[in-house]
N, C-alpha and C positions, 0 to 999 in steps of 0.2 A: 504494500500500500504506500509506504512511504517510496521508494523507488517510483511507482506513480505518480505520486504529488515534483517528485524531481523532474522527471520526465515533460511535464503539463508545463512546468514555471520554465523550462526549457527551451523548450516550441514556444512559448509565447516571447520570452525574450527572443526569439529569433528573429519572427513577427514582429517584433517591436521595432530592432535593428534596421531589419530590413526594408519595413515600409511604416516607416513612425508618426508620420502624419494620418494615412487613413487607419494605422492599428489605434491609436488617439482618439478618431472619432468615433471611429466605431464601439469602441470601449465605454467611451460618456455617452453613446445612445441606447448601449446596453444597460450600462447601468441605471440610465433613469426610467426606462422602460420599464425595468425590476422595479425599480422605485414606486414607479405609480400604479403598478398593478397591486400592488402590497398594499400601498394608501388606499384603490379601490375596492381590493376585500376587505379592509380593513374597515371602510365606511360604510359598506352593505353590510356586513355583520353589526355594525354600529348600528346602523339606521331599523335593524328585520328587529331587532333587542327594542330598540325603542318601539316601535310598531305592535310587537308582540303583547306590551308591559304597559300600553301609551292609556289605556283605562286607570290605571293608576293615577294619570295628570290633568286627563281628559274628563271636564265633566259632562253629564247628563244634561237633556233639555228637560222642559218641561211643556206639556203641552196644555192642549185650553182647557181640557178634563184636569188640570193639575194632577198628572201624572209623569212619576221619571219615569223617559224614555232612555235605550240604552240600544244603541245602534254601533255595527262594527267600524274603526274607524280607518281613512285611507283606504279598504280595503274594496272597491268602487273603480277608483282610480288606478289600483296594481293591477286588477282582474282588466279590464279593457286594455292597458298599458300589455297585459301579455298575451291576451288574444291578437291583438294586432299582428304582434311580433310572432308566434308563433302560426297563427291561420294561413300569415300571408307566407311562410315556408312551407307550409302545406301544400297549398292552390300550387306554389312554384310547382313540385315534385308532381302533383298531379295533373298537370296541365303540360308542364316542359320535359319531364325525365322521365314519369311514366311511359309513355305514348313513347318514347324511344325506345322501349325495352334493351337497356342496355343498364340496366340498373345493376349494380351487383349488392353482397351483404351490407357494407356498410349504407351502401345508398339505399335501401329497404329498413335500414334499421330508421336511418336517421326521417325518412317519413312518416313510418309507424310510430315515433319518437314526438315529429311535431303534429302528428295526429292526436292522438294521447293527450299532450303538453295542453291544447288547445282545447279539450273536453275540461281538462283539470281549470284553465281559464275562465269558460263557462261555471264550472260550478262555483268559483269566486265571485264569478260577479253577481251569480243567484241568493251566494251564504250572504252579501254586503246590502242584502234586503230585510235580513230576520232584525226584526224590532224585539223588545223586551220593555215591558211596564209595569211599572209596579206604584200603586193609587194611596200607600199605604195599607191595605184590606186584599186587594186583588192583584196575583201577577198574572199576566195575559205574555205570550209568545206569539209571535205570526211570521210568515215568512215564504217564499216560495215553495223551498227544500226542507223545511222545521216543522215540526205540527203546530199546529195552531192549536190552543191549547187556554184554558186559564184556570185560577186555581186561587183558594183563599189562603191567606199567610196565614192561619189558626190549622190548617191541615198540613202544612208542611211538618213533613217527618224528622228529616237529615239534612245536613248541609256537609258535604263529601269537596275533598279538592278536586280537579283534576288531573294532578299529574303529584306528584310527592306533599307538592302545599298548596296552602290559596292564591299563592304568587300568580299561578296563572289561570285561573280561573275553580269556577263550585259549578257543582253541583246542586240544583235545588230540587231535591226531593218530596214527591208528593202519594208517597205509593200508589195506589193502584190509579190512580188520575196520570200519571207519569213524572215525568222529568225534565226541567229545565238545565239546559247548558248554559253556563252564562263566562265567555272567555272573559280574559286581562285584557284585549284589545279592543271592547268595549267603554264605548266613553260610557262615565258613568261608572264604573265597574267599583271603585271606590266607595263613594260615596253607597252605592247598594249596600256593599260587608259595612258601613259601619251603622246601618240602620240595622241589619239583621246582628249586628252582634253588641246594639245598647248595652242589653241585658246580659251580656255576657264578658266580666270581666278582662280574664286570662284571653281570649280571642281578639277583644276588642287594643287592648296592647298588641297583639301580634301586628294585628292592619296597620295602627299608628306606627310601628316601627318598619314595616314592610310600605308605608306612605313616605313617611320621612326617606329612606335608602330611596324611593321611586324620583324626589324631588334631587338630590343629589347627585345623581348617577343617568337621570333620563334627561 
């Protein structure tokens, strides 16, 4: 391995020598090309974190029933943003490289790929419809792809997380009536856990501290 690494620093000093001006440029175009694809994951992982957590910051409306409403947020704008992107390499493949049959595996993959991709688009843009209300007495669901649904907060059973904590969203259980889902990327999401957890001390610390990191960190 070492012998490798000697070898590499080798050949590039030769490269260097040899042709020092374009070994130069080409070195600072590599390197900042690294550069900004690192800073660009680095800001879409930034960016999916806060989007995922953004119910945390984001409040609730309130509509003319004086009711909070809790709708997902951005997520409207990604779902069209990736049907575009995705449909129209579709039609390409179906329209241009089909019809040739000259497709080979990758070329087969990467259709059924933005086939697919563009179904999952679709269903984004339908989940960026599901409303959630809650009147203080009644929470009501509705939504394209969600049941519609409503149910009085004295029947609710359980409040479940989804995933390890409430961080990213509960569960609101209502046995045999069913189930609300209620994500972290909902505005509102907040404020909802700290109405249902008044009454409940130890819980109600949990939110304020998992509020406060959300303010600091989103």
């Amino acid at each position: 391995m070492f012998e490798n690494l000697i070898d590499s620093l080798r050949v590039l000093s030769q490269m260097f020598f040899n042709n020092p001006i374009p070994f130069t440029i080409g070195t600072i175009i590599a390197v900042t090309l690294i550069y900004y694809k690192w800073v660009w994951i680095g800001r879409i992982q930034t960016n999916t974190i806060k989007k995922n957590y953004a119910g945390w910051k984001v409040d609730g409306t309130v509509d003319s029933a004086q009711r909070l409403v809790l709708e997902p947020i951005k997520m409207l704008r990604t779902g069209i943003g990736a049907f575009l992107f995705f449909f129209a390499g579709f039609l390409f493949f179906a329209l241009v490289e089909v019809p040739r049959g000259e497709m080979d595996g990758e070329g087969w993959f990467a259709f059924v790929a933005m086939g697919a991709f563009s179904l999952l688009a679709l269903w984004v843009i339908f989940k960026s419809f599901t409303r959630i209300t809650f009147d203080g007495e009644v929470f009501t669901q509705s939504g394209p792809i969600v049941r519609t649904m409503a149910a009085r907060a004295d029947t609710l059973q359980d409040i479940r997380p989804i995933g390890k904590t409430i961080a990213g969203g509960i569960f609101l259980d209502f046995g045999d009536q069913g189930r609300i889902r209620v994500a972290s990327n909902m505005s509102g999401y907040r404020q909802l856990l700290e109405i249902l957890t008044q009454h409940n001390l130890k819980l109600r610390m949990l939110v304020n501290a998992y509020s406060e990191a959300a303010k600091r960190h989103l």
